[in-house]
C-alpha positions in Angstrom: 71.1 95.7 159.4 74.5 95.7 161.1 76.8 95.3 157.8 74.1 97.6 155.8 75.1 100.1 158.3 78.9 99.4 157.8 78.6 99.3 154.1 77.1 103.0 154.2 79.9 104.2 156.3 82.4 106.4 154.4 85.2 104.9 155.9 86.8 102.0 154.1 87.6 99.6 157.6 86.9 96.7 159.2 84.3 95.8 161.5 85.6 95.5 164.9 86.3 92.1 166.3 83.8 92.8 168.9 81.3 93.9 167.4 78.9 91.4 166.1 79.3 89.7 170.1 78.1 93.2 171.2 75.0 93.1 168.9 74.1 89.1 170.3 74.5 90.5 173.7 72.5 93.2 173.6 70.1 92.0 172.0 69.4 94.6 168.6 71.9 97.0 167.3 70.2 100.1 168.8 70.9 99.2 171.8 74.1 98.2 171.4 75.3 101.6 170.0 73.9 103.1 172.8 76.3 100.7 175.4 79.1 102.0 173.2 78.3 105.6 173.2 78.4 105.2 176.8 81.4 102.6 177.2 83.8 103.0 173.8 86.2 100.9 175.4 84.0 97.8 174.7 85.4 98.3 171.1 89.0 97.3 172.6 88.4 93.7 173.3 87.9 90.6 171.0 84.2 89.6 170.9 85.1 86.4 173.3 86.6 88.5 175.8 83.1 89.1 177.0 81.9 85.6 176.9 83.6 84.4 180.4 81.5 87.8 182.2 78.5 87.2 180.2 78.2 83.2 180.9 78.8 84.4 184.6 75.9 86.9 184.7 73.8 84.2 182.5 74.1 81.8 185.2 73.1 84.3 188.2 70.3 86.0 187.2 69.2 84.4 184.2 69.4 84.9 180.6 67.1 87.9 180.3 68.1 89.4 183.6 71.6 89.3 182.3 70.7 90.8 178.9 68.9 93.7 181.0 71.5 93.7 183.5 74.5 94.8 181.0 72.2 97.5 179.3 71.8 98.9 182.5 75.5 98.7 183.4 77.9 97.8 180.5 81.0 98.5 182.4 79.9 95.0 183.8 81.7 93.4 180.4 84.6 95.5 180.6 88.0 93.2 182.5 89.7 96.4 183.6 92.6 93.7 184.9 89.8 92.4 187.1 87.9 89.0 188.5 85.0 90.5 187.5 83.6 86.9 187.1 84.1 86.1 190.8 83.2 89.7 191.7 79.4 89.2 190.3 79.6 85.7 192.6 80.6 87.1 195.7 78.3 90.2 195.0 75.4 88.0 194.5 76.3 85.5 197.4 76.0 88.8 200.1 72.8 90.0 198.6 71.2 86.3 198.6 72.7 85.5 202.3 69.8 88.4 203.3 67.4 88.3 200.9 67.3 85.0 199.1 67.6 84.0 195.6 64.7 85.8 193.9 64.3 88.4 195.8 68.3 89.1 195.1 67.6 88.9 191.3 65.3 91.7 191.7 67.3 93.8 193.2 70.0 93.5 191.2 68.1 93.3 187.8 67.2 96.6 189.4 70.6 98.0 190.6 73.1 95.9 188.5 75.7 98.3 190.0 76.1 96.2 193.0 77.7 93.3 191.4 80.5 95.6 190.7 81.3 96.2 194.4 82.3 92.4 194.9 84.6 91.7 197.8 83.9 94.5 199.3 80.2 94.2 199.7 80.4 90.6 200.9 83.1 92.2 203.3 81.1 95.1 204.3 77.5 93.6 204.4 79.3 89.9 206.8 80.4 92.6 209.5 77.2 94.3 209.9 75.7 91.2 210.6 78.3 90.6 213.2 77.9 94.0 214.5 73.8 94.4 214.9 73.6 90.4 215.7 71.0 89.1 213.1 71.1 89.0 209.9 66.8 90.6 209.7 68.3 93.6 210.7 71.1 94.0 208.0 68.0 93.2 205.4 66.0 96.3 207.2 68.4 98.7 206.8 70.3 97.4 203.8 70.9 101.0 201.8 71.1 102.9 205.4 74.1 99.8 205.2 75.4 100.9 202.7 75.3 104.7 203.3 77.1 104.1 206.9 79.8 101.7 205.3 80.8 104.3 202.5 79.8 101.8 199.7 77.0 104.0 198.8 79.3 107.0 197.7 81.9 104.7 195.8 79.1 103.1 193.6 79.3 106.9 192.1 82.9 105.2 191.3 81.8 102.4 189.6 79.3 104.2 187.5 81.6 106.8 186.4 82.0 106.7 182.1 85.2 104.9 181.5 88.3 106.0 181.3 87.1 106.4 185.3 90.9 108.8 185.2 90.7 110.4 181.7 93.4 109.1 180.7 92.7 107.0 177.2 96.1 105.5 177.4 98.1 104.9 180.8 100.6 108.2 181.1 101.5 107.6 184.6 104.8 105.4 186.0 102.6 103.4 188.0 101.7 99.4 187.4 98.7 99.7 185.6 99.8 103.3 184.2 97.1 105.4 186.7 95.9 105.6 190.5 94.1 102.7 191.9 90.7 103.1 194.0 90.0 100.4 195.8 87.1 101.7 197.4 86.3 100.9 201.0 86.1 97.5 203.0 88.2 96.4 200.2 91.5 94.0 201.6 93.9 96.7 199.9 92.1 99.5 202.3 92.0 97.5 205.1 93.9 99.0 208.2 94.6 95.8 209.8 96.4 94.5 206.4 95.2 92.6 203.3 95.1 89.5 205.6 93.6 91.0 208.4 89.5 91.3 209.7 87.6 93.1 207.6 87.6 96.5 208.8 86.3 100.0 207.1 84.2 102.7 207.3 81.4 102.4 210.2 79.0 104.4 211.9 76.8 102.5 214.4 73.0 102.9 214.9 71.3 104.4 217.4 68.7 101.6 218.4 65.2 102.6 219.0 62.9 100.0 221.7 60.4 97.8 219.3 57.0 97.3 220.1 57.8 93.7 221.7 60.7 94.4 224.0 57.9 97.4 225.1 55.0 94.5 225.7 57.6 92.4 227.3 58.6 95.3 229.8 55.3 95.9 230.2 54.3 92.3 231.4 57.2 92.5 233.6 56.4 95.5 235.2 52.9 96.1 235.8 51.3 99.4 235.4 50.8 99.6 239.1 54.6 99.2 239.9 55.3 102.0 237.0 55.4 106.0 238.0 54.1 107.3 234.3 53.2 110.5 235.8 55.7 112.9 237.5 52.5 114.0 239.5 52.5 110.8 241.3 55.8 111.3 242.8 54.7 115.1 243.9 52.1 113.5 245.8 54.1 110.7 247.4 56.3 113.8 248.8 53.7 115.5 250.0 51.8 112.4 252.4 55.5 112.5 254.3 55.6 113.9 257.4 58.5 116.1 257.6 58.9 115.6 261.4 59.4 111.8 260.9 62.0 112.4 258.7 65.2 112.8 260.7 68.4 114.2 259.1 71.1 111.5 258.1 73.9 113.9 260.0 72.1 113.6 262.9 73.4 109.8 263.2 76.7 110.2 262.2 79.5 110.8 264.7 80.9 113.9 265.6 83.9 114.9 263.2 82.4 113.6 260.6 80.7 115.1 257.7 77.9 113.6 255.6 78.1 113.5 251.6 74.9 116.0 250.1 72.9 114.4 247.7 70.9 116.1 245.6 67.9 114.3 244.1 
Protein backbone atom coordinates (compact mmCIF):
# COMPACT_ATOMS: atom_id res chain seq x y z
CA UNK A 1 0.00 0.00 0.00
CA UNK A 2 2.95 2.10 0.96
CA UNK A 3 4.87 1.94 -2.60
CA UNK A 4 1.26 2.07 -4.43
CA UNK A 5 0.98 5.32 -2.72
CA UNK A 6 4.64 6.44 -3.83
CA UNK A 7 4.10 5.23 -7.32
CA UNK A 8 0.92 7.61 -7.55
CA UNK A 9 2.87 10.56 -6.40
CA UNK A 10 3.76 13.12 -9.09
CA UNK A 11 7.01 13.51 -7.93
CA UNK A 12 9.66 11.40 -9.49
CA UNK A 13 11.92 10.71 -5.87
CA UNK A 14 12.95 8.35 -3.69
CA UNK A 15 11.41 6.91 -0.70
CA UNK A 16 12.96 8.20 2.36
CA UNK A 17 15.38 5.98 4.15
CA UNK A 18 13.11 6.07 7.02
CA UNK A 19 10.31 5.41 5.87
CA UNK A 20 9.42 1.88 5.61
CA UNK A 21 10.90 1.68 9.73
CA UNK A 22 8.24 4.38 10.38
CA UNK A 23 5.43 2.14 8.81
CA UNK A 24 6.83 -1.21 11.02
CA UNK A 25 6.77 0.98 13.99
CA UNK A 26 3.59 2.27 13.81
CA UNK A 27 2.06 -0.31 13.01
CA UNK A 28 -0.15 0.75 9.37
CA UNK A 29 0.63 3.49 7.15
CA UNK A 30 -2.26 5.70 8.42
CA UNK A 31 -0.95 6.07 11.34
CA UNK A 32 2.25 6.73 10.45
CA UNK A 33 1.44 9.80 8.24
CA UNK A 34 -0.25 11.06 10.96
CA UNK A 35 3.18 10.87 13.40
CA UNK A 36 4.75 12.72 10.46
CA UNK A 37 2.18 15.37 9.95
CA UNK A 38 2.80 16.03 13.49
CA UNK A 39 6.78 15.33 13.70
CA UNK A 40 8.33 15.95 9.91
CA UNK A 41 11.60 15.79 11.33
CA UNK A 42 11.15 11.91 11.63
CA UNK A 43 11.83 12.03 7.83
CA UNK A 44 15.57 13.33 8.74
CA UNK A 45 16.93 10.19 10.15
CA UNK A 46 17.87 6.77 8.62
CA UNK A 47 15.28 4.10 9.47
CA UNK A 48 17.85 2.43 12.17
CA UNK A 49 18.32 5.63 13.84
CA UNK A 50 15.10 4.78 15.68
CA UNK A 51 15.81 1.21 16.49
CA UNK A 52 18.23 1.97 19.70
CA UNK A 53 14.79 4.31 21.26
CA UNK A 54 12.38 1.81 20.07
CA UNK A 55 14.23 -1.47 21.48
CA UNK A 56 14.41 0.77 24.67
CA UNK A 57 10.67 1.57 24.97
CA UNK A 58 10.11 -2.34 23.78
CA UNK A 59 11.75 -3.48 26.71
CA UNK A 60 9.91 -1.09 29.40
CA UNK A 61 6.55 -1.20 28.63
CA UNK A 62 6.15 -3.88 26.30
CA UNK A 63 5.79 -4.30 22.63
CA UNK A 64 2.25 -2.98 22.31
CA UNK A 65 2.68 -0.33 25.01
CA UNK A 66 5.63 0.90 23.09
CA UNK A 67 3.78 0.83 19.74
CA UNK A 68 0.92 2.89 21.56
CA UNK A 69 3.39 4.81 23.48
CA UNK A 70 5.14 6.48 20.18
CA UNK A 71 1.66 7.29 18.51
CA UNK A 72 0.88 9.06 21.50
CA UNK A 73 4.18 10.94 21.60
CA UNK A 74 6.50 10.54 18.52
CA UNK A 75 8.97 13.08 19.56
CA UNK A 76 9.95 9.96 21.75
CA UNK A 77 11.96 8.64 18.42
CA UNK A 78 13.39 11.79 17.63
CA UNK A 79 17.65 12.01 19.21
CA UNK A 80 17.60 15.77 19.26
CA UNK A 81 21.48 15.24 20.50
CA UNK A 82 19.92 13.39 23.34
CA UNK A 83 20.21 9.94 25.72
CA UNK A 84 16.87 9.64 25.09
CA UNK A 85 17.48 5.80 25.65
CA UNK A 86 18.67 6.37 29.29
CA UNK A 87 16.13 9.16 29.64
CA UNK A 88 12.97 6.56 29.20
CA UNK A 89 15.14 4.39 32.01
CA UNK A 90 15.53 6.73 34.49
CA UNK A 91 11.89 8.15 33.77
CA UNK A 92 10.51 4.73 34.22
CA UNK A 93 12.83 3.90 37.33
CA UNK A 94 11.10 7.25 39.41
CA UNK A 95 7.61 6.28 38.40
CA UNK A 96 8.11 2.44 39.39
CA UNK A 97 10.12 3.43 42.78
CA UNK A 98 6.31 4.77 43.74
CA UNK A 99 4.10 2.92 41.99
CA UNK A 100 5.46 -0.38 40.89
CA UNK A 101 6.03 -2.02 37.60
CA UNK A 102 2.44 -2.36 36.29
CA UNK A 103 0.93 0.14 37.66
CA UNK A 104 3.99 2.47 36.12
CA UNK A 105 3.17 0.95 32.59
CA UNK A 106 -0.27 2.37 32.90
CA UNK A 107 0.55 5.45 33.63
CA UNK A 108 2.87 5.97 31.22
CA UNK A 109 1.03 4.07 28.36
CA UNK A 110 -1.31 6.79 29.40
CA UNK A 111 1.02 9.85 29.69
CA UNK A 112 3.98 8.75 27.47
CA UNK A 113 5.14 12.42 27.99
CA UNK A 114 6.80 11.60 31.18
CA UNK A 115 9.54 9.56 29.84
CA UNK A 116 10.68 12.57 28.17
CA UNK A 117 11.35 14.43 31.46
CA UNK A 118 14.25 11.82 32.45
CA UNK A 119 16.78 13.11 34.85
CA UNK A 120 14.85 15.56 35.97
CA UNK A 121 11.91 13.64 37.08
CA UNK A 122 14.00 11.04 38.91
CA UNK A 123 15.76 14.27 40.40
CA UNK A 124 12.62 15.99 41.23
CA UNK A 125 10.34 13.08 42.35
CA UNK A 126 13.96 11.46 44.89
CA UNK A 127 13.74 14.97 46.85
CA UNK A 128 10.15 14.89 47.52
CA UNK A 129 10.49 11.77 49.14
CA UNK A 130 13.23 13.20 51.18
CA UNK A 131 11.27 16.24 51.84
CA UNK A 132 7.63 14.69 53.01
CA UNK A 133 9.56 11.47 54.61
CA UNK A 134 7.79 8.49 52.82
CA UNK A 135 7.62 7.55 49.74
CA UNK A 136 3.10 6.82 50.19
CA UNK A 137 2.98 10.30 50.23
CA UNK A 138 4.90 11.32 47.06
CA UNK A 139 2.42 8.46 45.28
CA UNK A 140 -0.65 10.59 46.89
CA UNK A 141 0.14 13.64 45.52
CA UNK A 142 2.18 12.68 42.54
CA UNK A 143 0.66 15.44 39.82
CA UNK A 144 0.11 18.07 42.86
CA UNK A 145 4.29 16.87 42.62
CA UNK A 146 4.64 17.79 39.80
CA UNK A 147 2.65 21.07 39.69
CA UNK A 148 4.77 22.36 42.87
CA UNK A 149 8.27 21.17 41.19
CA UNK A 150 7.52 23.07 37.84
CA UNK A 151 7.71 19.84 35.85
CA UNK A 152 4.09 20.14 35.14
CA UNK A 153 4.45 23.40 33.01
CA UNK A 154 7.68 22.22 31.16
CA UNK A 155 5.93 19.00 29.84
CA UNK A 156 4.04 21.89 27.64
CA UNK A 157 7.88 21.91 26.48
CA UNK A 158 8.26 18.60 25.62
CA UNK A 159 5.02 18.37 23.81
CA UNK A 160 5.57 21.38 21.76
CA UNK A 161 5.58 20.32 17.53
CA UNK A 162 9.22 20.24 16.67
CA UNK A 163 11.27 22.57 15.66
CA UNK A 164 10.34 23.38 19.60
CA UNK A 165 12.35 27.17 18.35
CA UNK A 166 11.09 27.57 14.72
CA UNK A 167 14.00 27.50 13.41
CA UNK A 168 14.16 24.41 10.57
CA UNK A 169 17.88 24.81 10.42
CA UNK A 170 20.18 26.21 13.29
CA UNK A 171 20.64 30.22 12.55
CA UNK A 172 22.03 31.06 15.82
CA UNK A 173 26.01 31.15 16.87
CA UNK A 174 25.38 28.89 19.61
CA UNK A 175 26.57 25.00 20.01
CA UNK A 176 23.78 23.35 18.81
CA UNK A 177 22.71 26.56 16.50
CA UNK A 178 19.57 27.72 19.14
CA UNK A 179 18.68 28.28 22.98
CA UNK A 180 18.81 25.37 25.24
CA UNK A 181 15.85 24.58 27.92
CA UNK A 182 16.77 22.48 30.24
CA UNK A 183 13.80 22.60 32.15
CA UNK A 184 13.77 22.48 35.92
CA UNK A 185 15.54 20.03 38.54
CA UNK A 186 17.68 19.38 35.57
CA UNK A 187 21.84 19.37 36.66
CA UNK A 188 22.37 22.33 34.02
CA UNK A 189 19.66 24.41 36.27
CA UNK A 190 20.74 23.43 39.33
CA UNK A 191 21.92 26.43 41.62
CA UNK A 192 24.31 24.44 43.62
CA UNK A 193 26.20 23.29 40.27
CA UNK A 194 25.84 20.35 37.82
CA UNK A 195 27.50 18.30 40.61
CA UNK A 196 25.78 19.54 43.35
CA UNK A 197 22.24 18.24 45.39
CA UNK A 198 19.45 18.25 43.48
CA UNK A 199 17.82 21.46 43.90
CA UNK A 200 14.79 23.33 41.97
CA UNK A 201 11.62 24.61 42.07
CA UNK A 202 9.62 23.76 45.50
CA UNK A 203 6.70 24.76 47.24
CA UNK A 204 5.96 22.84 50.46
CA UNK A 205 2.54 21.47 51.58
CA UNK A 206 0.60 22.60 54.05
CA UNK A 207 -0.13 19.22 56.16
CA UNK A 208 -3.57 18.58 57.25
CA UNK A 209 -3.99 15.98 60.73
CA UNK A 210 -5.23 12.30 59.37
CA UNK A 211 -7.80 10.57 60.93
CA UNK A 212 -5.18 8.27 62.94
CA UNK A 213 -2.85 10.89 64.46
CA UNK A 214 -6.67 12.35 65.51
CA UNK A 215 -7.61 8.71 67.26
CA UNK A 216 -4.13 8.57 68.61
CA UNK A 217 -4.56 12.15 70.25
CA UNK A 218 -7.69 11.20 71.26
CA UNK A 219 -6.60 8.04 73.23
CA UNK A 220 -4.01 10.09 74.79
CA UNK A 221 -6.07 12.65 75.94
CA UNK A 222 -9.34 11.70 77.03
CA UNK A 223 -12.43 13.53 76.42
CA UNK A 224 -12.61 14.46 80.08
CA UNK A 225 -9.13 16.20 80.14
CA UNK A 226 -10.17 18.08 76.68
CA UNK A 227 -12.12 21.78 76.86
CA UNK A 228 -14.18 21.26 73.37
CA UNK A 229 -16.46 23.96 74.39
CA UNK A 230 -15.39 27.54 75.10
CA UNK A 231 -18.56 27.44 77.40
CA UNK A 232 -16.73 25.27 79.70
CA UNK A 233 -14.03 27.67 80.38
CA UNK A 234 -16.83 30.61 80.98
CA UNK A 235 -18.08 28.47 83.63
CA UNK A 236 -14.82 27.57 85.25
CA UNK A 237 -14.38 31.50 85.64
CA UNK A 238 -17.38 32.01 87.00
CA UNK A 239 -17.23 29.22 90.29
CA UNK A 240 -14.02 31.53 91.31
CA UNK A 241 -14.33 33.52 94.09
CA UNK A 242 -12.96 36.88 93.25
CA UNK A 243 -12.01 37.62 96.92
CA UNK A 244 -9.71 34.51 96.96
CA UNK A 245 -7.92 35.66 94.22
CA UNK A 246 -5.27 38.03 95.41
CA UNK A 247 -3.37 40.31 93.01
CA UNK A 248 0.19 39.08 92.03
CA UNK A 249 1.57 42.97 92.74
CA UNK A 250 0.42 42.55 96.04
CA UNK A 251 3.47 40.05 96.77
CA UNK A 252 6.03 41.79 95.00
CA UNK A 253 8.31 44.19 96.79
CA UNK A 254 8.04 47.74 96.76
CA UNK A 255 9.86 49.38 93.61
CA UNK A 256 9.04 46.87 91.69
CA UNK A 257 6.56 46.61 88.97
CA UNK A 258 4.74 43.45 87.82
CA UNK A 259 4.62 42.42 83.94
CA UNK A 260 0.53 42.57 82.69
CA UNK A 261 -0.61 39.71 81.05
CA UNK A 262 -3.34 39.58 79.17
CA UNK A 263 -5.14 36.22 78.69
Amino acid sequence: QAMQRVARSPYVSAVPGGYPVLIAIFGNLDEAHRAIAREPLLLKWYGENFLGRLGTLRALLGREGAQAAVRKAPYLLLEENQRKSRKFELAFEAIENLFGTEKTREIVGERPELLALGWKLHRALRFAERRLGSREKVRDRFDAILERTGLAEHLHWERKPRPRNGLWTPKLRLPNGFPLNHGPWSPHTNPLGKGGPARGPWKDFEEEISEEEVAEMREDFPDDEVVDDLDDLDEGLDDLDEDAVEPVAAEMPVGHSGRTVIL
